[in-house]
Short mmCIF file of the C-alpha atoms (twelve columns), coordinates in Angstrom:
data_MODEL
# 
_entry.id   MODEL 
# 
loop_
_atom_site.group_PDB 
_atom_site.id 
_atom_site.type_symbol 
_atom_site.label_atom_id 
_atom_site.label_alt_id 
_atom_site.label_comp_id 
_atom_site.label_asym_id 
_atom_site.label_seq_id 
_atom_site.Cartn_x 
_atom_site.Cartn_y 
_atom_site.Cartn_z 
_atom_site.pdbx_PDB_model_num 
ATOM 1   C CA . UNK A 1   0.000   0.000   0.000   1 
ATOM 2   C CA . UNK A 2   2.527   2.524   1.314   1 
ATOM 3   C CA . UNK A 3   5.490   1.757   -1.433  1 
ATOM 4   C CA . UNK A 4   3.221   1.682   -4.676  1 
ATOM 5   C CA . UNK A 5   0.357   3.720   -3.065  1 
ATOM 6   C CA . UNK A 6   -2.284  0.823   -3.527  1 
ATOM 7   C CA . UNK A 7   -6.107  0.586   -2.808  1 
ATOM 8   C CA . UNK A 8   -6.425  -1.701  0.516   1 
ATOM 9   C CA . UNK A 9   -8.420  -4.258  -2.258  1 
ATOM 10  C CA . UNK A 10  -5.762  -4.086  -4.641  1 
ATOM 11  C CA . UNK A 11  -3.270  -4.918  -1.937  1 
ATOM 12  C CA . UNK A 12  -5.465  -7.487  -0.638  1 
ATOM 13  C CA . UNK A 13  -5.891  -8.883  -4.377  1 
ATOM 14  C CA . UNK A 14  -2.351  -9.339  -5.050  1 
ATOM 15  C CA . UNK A 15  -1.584  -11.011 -1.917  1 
ATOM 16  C CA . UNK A 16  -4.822  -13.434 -2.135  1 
ATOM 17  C CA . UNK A 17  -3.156  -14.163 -6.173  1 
ATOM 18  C CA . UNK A 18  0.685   -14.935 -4.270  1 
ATOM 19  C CA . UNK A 19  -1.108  -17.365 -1.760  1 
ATOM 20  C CA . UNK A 20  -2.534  -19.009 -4.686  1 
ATOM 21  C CA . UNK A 21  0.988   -18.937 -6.143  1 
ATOM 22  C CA . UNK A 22  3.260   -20.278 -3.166  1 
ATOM 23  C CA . UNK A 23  0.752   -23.046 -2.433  1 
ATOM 24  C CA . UNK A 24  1.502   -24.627 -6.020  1 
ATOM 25  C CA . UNK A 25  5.176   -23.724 -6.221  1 
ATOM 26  C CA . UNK A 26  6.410   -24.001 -2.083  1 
ATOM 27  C CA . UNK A 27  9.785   -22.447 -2.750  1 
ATOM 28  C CA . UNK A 28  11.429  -19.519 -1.177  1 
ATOM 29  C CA . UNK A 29  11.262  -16.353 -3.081  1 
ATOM 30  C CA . UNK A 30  14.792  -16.355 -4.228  1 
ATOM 31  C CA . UNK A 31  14.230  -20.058 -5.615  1 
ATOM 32  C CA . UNK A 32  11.568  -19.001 -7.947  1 
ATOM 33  C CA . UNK A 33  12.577  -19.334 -11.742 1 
ATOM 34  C CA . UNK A 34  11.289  -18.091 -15.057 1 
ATOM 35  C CA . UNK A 35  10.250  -21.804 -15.562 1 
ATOM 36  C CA . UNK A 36  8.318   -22.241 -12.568 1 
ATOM 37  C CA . UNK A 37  6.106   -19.222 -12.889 1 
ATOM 38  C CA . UNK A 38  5.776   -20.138 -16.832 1 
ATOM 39  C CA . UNK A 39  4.855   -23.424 -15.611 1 
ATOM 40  C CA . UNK A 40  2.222   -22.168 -13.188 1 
ATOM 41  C CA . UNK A 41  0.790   -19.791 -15.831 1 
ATOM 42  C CA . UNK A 42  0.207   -22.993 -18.116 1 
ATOM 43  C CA . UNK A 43  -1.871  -24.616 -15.920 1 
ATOM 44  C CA . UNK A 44  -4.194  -21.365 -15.108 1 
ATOM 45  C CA . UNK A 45  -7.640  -22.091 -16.786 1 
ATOM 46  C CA . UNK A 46  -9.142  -18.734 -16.384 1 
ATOM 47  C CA . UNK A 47  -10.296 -15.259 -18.365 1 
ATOM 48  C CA . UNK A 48  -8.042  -13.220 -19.305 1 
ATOM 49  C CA . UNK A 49  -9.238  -10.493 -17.062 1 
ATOM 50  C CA . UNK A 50  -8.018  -13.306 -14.042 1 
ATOM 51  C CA . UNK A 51  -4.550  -14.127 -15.691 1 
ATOM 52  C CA . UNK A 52  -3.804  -10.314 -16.328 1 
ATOM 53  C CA . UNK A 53  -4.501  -10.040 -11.968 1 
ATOM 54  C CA . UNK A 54  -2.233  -13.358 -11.513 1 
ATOM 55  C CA . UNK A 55  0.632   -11.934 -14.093 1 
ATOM 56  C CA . UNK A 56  -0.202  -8.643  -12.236 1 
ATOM 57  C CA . UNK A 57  0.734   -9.479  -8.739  1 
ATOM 58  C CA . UNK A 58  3.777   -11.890 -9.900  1 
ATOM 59  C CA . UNK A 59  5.256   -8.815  -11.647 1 
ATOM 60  C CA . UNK A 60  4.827   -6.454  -8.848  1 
ATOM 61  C CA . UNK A 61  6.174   -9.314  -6.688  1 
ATOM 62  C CA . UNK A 62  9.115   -10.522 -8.184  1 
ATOM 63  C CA . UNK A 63  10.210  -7.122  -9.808  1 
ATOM 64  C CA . UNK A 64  9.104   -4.635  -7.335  1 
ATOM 65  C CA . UNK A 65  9.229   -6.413  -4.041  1 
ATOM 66  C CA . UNK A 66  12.486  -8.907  -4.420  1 
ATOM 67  C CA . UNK A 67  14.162  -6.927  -7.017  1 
ATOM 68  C CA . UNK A 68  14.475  -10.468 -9.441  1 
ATOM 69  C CA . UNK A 69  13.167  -8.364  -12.758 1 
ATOM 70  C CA . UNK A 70  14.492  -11.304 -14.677 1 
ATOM 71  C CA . UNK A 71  12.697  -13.850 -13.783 1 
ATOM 72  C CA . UNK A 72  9.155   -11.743 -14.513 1 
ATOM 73  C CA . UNK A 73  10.402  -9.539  -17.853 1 
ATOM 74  C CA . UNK A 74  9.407   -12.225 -20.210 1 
ATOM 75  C CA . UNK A 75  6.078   -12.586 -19.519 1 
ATOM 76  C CA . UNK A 76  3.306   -10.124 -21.525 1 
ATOM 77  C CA . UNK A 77  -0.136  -9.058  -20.577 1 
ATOM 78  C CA . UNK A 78  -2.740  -10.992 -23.058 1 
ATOM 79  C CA . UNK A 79  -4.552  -8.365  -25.615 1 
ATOM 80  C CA . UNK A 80  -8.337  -8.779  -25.238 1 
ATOM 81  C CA . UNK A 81  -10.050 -8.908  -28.452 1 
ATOM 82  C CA . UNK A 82  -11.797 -5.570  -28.699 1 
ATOM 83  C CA . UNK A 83  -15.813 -6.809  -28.496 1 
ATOM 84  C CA . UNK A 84  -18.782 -4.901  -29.341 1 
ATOM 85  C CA . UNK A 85  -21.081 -4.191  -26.640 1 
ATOM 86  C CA . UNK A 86  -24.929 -4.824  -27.489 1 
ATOM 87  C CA . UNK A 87  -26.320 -1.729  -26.125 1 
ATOM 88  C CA . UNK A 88  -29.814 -1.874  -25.128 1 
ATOM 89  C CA . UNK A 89  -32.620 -0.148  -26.691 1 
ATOM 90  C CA . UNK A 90  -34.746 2.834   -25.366 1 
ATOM 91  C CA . UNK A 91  -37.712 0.484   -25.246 1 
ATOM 92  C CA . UNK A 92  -35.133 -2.513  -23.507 1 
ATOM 93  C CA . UNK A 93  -34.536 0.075   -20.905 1 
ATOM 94  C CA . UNK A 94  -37.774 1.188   -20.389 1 
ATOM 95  C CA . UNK A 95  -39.051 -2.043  -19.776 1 
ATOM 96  C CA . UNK A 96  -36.597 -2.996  -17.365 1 
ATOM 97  C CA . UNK A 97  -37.299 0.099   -15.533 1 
ATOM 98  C CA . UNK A 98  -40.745 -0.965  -15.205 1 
ATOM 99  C CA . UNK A 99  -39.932 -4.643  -13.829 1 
ATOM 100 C CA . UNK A 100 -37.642 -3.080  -11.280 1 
ATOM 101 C CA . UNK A 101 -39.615 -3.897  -7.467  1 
ATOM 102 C CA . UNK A 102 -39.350 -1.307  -5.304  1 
ATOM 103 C CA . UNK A 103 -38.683 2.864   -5.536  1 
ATOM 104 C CA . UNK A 104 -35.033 2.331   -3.925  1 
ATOM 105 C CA . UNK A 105 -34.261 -0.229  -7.140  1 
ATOM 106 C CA . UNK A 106 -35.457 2.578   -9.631  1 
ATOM 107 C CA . UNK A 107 -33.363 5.050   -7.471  1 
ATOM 108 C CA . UNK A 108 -30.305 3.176   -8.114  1 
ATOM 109 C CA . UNK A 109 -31.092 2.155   -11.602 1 
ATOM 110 C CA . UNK A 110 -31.098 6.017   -12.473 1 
ATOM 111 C CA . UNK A 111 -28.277 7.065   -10.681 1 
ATOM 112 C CA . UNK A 112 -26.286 4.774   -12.244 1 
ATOM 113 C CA . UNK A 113 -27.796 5.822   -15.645 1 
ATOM 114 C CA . UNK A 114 -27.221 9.556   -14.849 1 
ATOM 115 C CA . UNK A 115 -24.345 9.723   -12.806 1 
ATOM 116 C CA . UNK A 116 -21.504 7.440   -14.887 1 
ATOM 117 C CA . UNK A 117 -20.141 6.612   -11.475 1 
ATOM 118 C CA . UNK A 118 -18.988 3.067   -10.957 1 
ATOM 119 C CA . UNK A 119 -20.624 0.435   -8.977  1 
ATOM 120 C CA . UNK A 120 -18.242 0.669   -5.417  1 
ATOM 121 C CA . UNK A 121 -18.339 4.362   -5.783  1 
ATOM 122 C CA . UNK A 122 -22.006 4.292   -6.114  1 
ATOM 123 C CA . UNK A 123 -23.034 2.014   -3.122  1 
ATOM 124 C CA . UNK A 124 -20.216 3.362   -0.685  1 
ATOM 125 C CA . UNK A 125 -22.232 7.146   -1.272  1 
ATOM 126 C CA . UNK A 126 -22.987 8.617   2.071   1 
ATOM 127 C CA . UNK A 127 -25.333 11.214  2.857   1 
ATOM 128 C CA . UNK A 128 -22.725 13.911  2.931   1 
ATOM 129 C CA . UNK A 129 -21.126 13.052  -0.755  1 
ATOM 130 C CA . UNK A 130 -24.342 14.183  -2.144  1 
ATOM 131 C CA . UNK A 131 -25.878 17.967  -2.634  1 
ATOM 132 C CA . UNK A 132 -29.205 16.929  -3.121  1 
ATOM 133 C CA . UNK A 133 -29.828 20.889  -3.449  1 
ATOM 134 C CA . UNK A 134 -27.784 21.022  -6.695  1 
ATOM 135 C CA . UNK A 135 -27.825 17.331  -7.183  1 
ATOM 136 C CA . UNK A 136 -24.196 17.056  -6.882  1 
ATOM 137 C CA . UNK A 137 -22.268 13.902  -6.360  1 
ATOM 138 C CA . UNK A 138 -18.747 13.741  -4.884  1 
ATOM 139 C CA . UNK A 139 -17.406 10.315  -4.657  1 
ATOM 140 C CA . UNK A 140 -14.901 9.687   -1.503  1 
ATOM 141 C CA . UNK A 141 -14.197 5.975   -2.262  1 
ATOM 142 C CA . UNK A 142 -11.316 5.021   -4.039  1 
ATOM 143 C CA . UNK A 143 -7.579  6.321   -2.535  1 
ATOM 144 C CA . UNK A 144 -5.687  4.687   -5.339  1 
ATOM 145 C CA . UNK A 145 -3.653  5.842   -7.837  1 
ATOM 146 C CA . UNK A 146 -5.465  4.097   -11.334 1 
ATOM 147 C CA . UNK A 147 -9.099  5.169   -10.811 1 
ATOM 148 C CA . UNK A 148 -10.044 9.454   -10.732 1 
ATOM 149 C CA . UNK A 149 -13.280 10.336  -10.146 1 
ATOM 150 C CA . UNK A 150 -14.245 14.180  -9.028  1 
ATOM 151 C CA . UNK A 151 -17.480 15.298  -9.393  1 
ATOM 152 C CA . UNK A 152 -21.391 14.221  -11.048 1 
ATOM 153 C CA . UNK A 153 -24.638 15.192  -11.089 1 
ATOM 154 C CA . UNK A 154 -27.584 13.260  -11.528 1 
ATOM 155 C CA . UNK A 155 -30.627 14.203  -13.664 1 
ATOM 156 C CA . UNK A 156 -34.140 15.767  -12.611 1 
ATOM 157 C CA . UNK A 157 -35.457 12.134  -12.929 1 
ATOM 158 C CA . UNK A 158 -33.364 10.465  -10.819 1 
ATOM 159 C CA . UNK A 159 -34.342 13.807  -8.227  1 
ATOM 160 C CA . UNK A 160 -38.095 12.353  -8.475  1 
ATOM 161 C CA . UNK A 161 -37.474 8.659   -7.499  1 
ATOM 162 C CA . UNK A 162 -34.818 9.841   -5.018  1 
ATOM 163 C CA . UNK A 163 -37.517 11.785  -3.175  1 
ATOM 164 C CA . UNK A 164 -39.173 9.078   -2.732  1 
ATOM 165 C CA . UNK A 165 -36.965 7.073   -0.772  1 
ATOM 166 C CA . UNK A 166 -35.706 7.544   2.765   1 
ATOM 167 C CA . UNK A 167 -32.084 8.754   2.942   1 
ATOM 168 C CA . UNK A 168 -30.947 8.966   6.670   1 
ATOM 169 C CA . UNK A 169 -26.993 9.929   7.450   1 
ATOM 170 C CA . UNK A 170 -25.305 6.156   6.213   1 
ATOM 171 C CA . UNK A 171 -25.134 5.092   3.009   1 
ATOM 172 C CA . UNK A 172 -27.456 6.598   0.389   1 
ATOM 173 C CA . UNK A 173 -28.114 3.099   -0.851  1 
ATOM 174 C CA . UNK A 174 -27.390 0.710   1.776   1 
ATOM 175 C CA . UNK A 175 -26.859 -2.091  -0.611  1 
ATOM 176 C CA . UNK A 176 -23.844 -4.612  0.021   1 
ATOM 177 C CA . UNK A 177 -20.511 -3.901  -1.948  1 
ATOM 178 C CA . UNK A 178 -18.864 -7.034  -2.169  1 
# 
């Protein structure tokens, strides 16, 4: 956290990916060779998204933490095919809307739509983040380095359903984030 200025979940993420790592290969550090961790990679069956975390925390490992840039230089980051997104109609949208339950779901729903913010910085939203008077968002969620976010504002809409639910001094919507 302190020497690459890391989220607490990234931090937590690459150590979680190590474990994982010194329970196939039980070696000391200093042990480790190119083979071994090429040999480990082989036998990942995962996403890409999941190898690029595991390549991810071997890298900062090896080459950050005990200095052995060799043995983790090789190795390359997988290019994901770029994919296009189906985006979903007007009328998709609307009808999902409609099936959503409850006034706190159709809250949500728009704030997401209106606000761009991401999901964590969305449900960790406390009373105080929000000007409801200028409908004003500032998120106070992330303390990493890779992800900015400043300020939003969410639409007249999304002031309606709001309204309509109660918002007391926790989280605006006091959904789990994990």
């Amino acid at each position: 956290m302190v020497d690459l200025r890391r989220a607490e979940r990234t931090v937590y993420e690459k150590i979680y990916y190590m474990r994982k790592f010194f329970r196939k290969i039980p070696k000391y550090p200093e042990q480790i060779s190119r083979e071994e961790i090429r040999g480990y990679l082989k036998t990942l069956n995962c996403s890409d998204a999941v190898y690029k975390n595991v390549l991810g925390s071997l890298k900062v490992f090896f080459r950050d933490f005990m200095n052995r840039h060799e043995v983790v230089a090789s190795f390359k980051f997988p290019r994901s095919p770029f994919k296009i997104k189906r985006i979903p109609s007007k009328e998709d949208l609307q009808r999902f809307y409609r099936a959503l339950d409850s006034d706190m779901e159709r809250a949500l729903f728009l704030f997401y739509a209106s606000t761009g913010l991401r999901r964590n910085e969305v449900l960790s939203l406390t009373a105080k983040d929000v000007d409801f008077e200028q409908r004003m968002v500032i998120p106070n969620c992330h303390n990493g380095t890779t992800k900015n976010s400043y300020v939003s504002f969410y639409n007249n809409e999304t002031e309606e359903v709001l309204s309509k639910i109660e918002i007391g001094s926790g989280r605006v919507f006091p959904y789990s984030d994990r």
